[in-house]
C-alpha positions as MATLAB code, in Angstrom:
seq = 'XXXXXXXXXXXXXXXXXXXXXXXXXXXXXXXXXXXXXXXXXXXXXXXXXXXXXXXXXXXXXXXXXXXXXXXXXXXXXXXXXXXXXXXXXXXXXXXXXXXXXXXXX';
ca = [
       9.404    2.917   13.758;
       6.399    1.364   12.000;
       4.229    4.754   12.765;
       4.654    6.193    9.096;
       3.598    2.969    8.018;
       0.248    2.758    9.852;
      -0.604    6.337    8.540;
       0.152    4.866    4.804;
      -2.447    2.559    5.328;
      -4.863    4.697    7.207;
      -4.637    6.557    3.852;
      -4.929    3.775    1.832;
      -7.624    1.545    3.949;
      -9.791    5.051    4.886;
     -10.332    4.745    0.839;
     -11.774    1.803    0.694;
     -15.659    0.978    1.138;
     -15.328   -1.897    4.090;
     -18.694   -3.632    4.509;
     -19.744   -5.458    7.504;
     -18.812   -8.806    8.050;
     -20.693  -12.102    7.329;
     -19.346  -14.047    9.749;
     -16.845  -13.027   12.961;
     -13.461  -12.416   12.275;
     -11.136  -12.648   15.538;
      -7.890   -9.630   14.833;
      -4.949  -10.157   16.489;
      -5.010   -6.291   17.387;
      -7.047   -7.260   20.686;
      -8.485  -10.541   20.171;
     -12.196  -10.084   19.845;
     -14.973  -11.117   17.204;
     -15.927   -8.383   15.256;
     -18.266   -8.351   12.184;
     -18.467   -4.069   11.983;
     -16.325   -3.115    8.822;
     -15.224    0.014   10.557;
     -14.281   -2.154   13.306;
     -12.276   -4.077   11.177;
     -10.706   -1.196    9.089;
      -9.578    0.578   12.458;
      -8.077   -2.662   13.732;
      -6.197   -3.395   10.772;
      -4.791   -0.077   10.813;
      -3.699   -0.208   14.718;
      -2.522   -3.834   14.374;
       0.618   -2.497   12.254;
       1.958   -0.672   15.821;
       0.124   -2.915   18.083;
       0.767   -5.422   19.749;
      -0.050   -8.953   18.225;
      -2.451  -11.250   20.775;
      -2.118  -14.517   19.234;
      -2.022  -16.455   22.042;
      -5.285  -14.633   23.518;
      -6.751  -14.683   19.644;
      -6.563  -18.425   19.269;
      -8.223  -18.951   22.808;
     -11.082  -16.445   21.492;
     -11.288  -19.081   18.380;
     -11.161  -22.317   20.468;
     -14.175  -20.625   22.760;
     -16.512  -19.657   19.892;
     -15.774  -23.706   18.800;
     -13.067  -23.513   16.655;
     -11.618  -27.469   16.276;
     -10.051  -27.508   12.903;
      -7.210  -25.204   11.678;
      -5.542  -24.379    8.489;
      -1.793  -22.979    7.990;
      -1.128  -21.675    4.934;
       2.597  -21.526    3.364;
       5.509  -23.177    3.941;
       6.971  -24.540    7.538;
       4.864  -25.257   10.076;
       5.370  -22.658   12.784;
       2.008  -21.458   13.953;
       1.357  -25.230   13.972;
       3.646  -25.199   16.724;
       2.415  -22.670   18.104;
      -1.476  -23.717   18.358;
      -0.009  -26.914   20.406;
       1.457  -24.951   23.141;
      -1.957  -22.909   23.428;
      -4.634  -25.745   22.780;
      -2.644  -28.937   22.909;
      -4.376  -31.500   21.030;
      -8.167  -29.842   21.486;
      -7.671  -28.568   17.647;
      -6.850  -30.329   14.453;
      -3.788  -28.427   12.319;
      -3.699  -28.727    8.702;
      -0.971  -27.544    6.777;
      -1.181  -26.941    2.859;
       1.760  -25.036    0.466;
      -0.938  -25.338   -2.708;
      -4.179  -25.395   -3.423;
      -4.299  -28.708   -4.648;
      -3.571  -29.632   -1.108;
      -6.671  -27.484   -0.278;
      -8.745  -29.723   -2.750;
      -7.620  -32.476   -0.485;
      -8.541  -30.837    2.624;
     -12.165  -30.873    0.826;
];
């Protein structure tokens, strides 16, 4: 059902000039680091019909040495679910503003 929207934004994102990345940014598409803009384009374009590898995602974080997380918006859901993948090895944050982001500072 989503196909017709993945080729939307393979038309849209295939547009777009995507540089390689600074640092390593972990896509829930399969779960690895990737810095290689096309990389990145491709995987944002499969993640629409793809599965999504949080779980698996979140332990490629916590291995490259994540310990602090933030969840943005309202509720606290992927709060929840970061303790049932990495107990209490990572910090959660949760901010609905940006003034709460100041405070995170």
């Amino acid at each position: 059902m989503m196909s017709p929207a993945e080729e939307k934004m393979r038309e849209f994102l295939t547009s777009l000039d995507f540089r390689n990345s600074e640092f390593p940014i972990v896509q829930n598409f399969h779960a690895k680091a990737e810095t290689d803009g096309s990389v990145i384009r491709e995987n944002l374009i499969r993640q629409i019909c793809g599965p999504v590898l949080w779980s698996q995602s979140i332990l490629t974080l916590k291995n490259m040495g994540m310990d602090k997380a933030i969840e943005c918006g309202t509720g606290r859901v992927l709060t929840g679910l970061m303790k049932k993948i990495c107990a209490d090895q990572v910090q959660m944050f949760v901010t609905n503003s940006m003034e709460d982001l100041e405070l995170l500072k």
